[in-house]
C-alpha positions in Angstrom: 0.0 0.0 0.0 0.9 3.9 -0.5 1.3 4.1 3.0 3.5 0.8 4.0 6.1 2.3 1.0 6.8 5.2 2.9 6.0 4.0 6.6 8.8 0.6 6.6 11.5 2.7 4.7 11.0 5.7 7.1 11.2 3.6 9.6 14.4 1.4 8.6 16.2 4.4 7.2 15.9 6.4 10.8 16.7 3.3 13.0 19.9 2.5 11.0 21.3 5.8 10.6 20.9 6.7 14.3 22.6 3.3 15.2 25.5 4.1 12.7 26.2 7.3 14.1 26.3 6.0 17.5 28.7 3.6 16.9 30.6 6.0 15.1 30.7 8.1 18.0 31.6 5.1 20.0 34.4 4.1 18.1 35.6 7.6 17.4 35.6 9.9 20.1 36.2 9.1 24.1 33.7 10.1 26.0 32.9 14.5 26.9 35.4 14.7 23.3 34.2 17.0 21.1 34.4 17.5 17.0 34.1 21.6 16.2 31.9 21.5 13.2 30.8 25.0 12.7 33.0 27.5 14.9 31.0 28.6 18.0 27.9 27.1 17.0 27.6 23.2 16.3 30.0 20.3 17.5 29.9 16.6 17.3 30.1 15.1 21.3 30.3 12.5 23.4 28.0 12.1 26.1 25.7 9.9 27.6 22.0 10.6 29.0 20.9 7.8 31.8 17.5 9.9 31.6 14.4 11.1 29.7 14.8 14.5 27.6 16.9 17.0 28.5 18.4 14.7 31.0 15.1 14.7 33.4 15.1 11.5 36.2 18.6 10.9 35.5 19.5 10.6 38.9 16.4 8.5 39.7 17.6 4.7 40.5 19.3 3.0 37.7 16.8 0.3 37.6 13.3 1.5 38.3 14.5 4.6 35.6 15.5 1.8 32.9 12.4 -0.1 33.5 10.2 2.7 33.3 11.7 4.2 30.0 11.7 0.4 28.3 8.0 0.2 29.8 7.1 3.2 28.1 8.9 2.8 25.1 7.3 -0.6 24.3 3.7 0.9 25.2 4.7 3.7 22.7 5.5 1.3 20.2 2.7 -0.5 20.4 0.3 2.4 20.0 2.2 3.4 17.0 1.6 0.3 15.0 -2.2 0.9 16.3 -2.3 4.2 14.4 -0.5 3.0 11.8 -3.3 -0.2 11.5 -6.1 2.6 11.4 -4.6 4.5 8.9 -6.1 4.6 5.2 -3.9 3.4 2.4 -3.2 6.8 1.0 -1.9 8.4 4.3 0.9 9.1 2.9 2.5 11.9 5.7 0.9 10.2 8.8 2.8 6.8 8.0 6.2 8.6 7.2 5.5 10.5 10.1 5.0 6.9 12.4 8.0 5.6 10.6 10.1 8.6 12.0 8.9 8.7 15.4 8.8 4.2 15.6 12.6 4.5 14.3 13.6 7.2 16.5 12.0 5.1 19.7 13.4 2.0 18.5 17.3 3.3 18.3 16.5 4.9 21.6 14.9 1.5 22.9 18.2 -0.1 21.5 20.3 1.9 23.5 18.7 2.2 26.6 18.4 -1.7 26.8 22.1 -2.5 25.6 24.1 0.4 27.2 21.5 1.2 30.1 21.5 4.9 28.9 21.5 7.1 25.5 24.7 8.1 23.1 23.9 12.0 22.5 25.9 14.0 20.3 25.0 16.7 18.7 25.9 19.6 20.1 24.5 23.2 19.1 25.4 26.8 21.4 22.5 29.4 20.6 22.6 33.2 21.5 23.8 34.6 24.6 26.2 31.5 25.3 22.9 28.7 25.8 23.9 25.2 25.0 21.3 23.0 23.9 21.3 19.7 25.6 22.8 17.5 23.3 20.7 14.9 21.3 21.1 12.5 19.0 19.2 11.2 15.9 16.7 9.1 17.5 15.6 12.2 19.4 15.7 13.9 15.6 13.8 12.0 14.2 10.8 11.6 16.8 10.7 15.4 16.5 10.0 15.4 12.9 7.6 13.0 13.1 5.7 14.2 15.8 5.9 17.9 14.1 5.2 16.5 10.8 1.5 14.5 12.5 0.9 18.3 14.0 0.9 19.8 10.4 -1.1 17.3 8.9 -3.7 17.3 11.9 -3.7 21.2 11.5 -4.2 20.8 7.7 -7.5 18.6 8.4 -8.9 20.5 11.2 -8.1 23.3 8.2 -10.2 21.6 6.1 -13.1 20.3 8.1 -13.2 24.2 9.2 -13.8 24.8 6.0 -16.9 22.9 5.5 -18.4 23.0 9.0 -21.4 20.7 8.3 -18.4 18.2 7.5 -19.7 17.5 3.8 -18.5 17.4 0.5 -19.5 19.9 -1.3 -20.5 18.3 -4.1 -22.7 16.0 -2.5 -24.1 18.8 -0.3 -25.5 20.9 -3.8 -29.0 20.2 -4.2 -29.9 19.1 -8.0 -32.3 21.2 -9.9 -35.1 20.2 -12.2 -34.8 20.2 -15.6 -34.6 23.6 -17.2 -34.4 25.4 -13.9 -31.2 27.0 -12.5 
């Protein structure tokens, strides 16, 4: 289907491509080294994140934290393939969307279960000397994803806006009898 050709290589292409640059990472810089890509502004690290986004319950015990996060990954994945289930064929940008995010969660999932916490590495200082926590491209990819559901659900709630009773137009006309218009 239209939506399994975009969904399966979203997902595979995400998933490999954050594990490959992890274990580039791995094998190439020790960990806290850093790779100065763009002067000032974007560098290629090596850290690790026990915890959730921007390093929340990182200090929480090792094992209740690791069991929560593989808990909730594994529900996440599993509600994922339920929306992907429910989606028509030609839902095209909701299935590369749930490819992204099930790819992201999955290198993530990998990590987390293998190394008991997440490779980040990419590195970016804003304005004013801020340095945003460093991610990787499991955490890239989820974002796109989840941004990319957000316009499409925006772009239907557009559209069903624009036809409050919720009907096609077309099918809403009322057909007139012969020779009258």
């Amino acid at each position: 289907t239209p939506k399994a050709k975009l969904f399966w290589p979203a997902f595979l292409l995400s998933f490999a491509s954050d594990m490959a640059t992890k274990l580039w990472v791995d094998a190439t810089l020790g960990f806290a080294d850093r790779i100065q890509v763009v002067e000032g502004f974007f560098y290629i690290t090596h850290v690790r994140n026990p915890g959730a986004a921007f390093g929340l319950f990182s200090t929480s015990p090792a094992v209740l934290r690791l069991t929560a996060f593989i808990g909730i990954t594994l529900v996440a994945i599993a509600m994922i393939f339920s929306f992907y289930r429910r989606l028509a064929p030609g839902e095209r940008l909701s299935a590369l969307s749930l490819g992204l995010i099930l790819g992201g969660a999955g290198g993530n999932l990998v990590d987390r279960i293998f190394r008991g916490e997440v490779v980040d590495f990419l590195h970016f200082r804003l304005w004013g000397g801020y340095q945003w926590p460093d991610f990787n491209l499991a955490d890239s990819f989820i974002v796109v994803g989840v941004a990319f559901l957000v316009i499409e659900l925006l772009a239907s709630e557009s559209e069903t806006r624009s036809d409050p009773a919720g009907e096609d137009a077309s099918a809403s006309r009322e057909i007139s009898p012969a020779g009258r218009d």
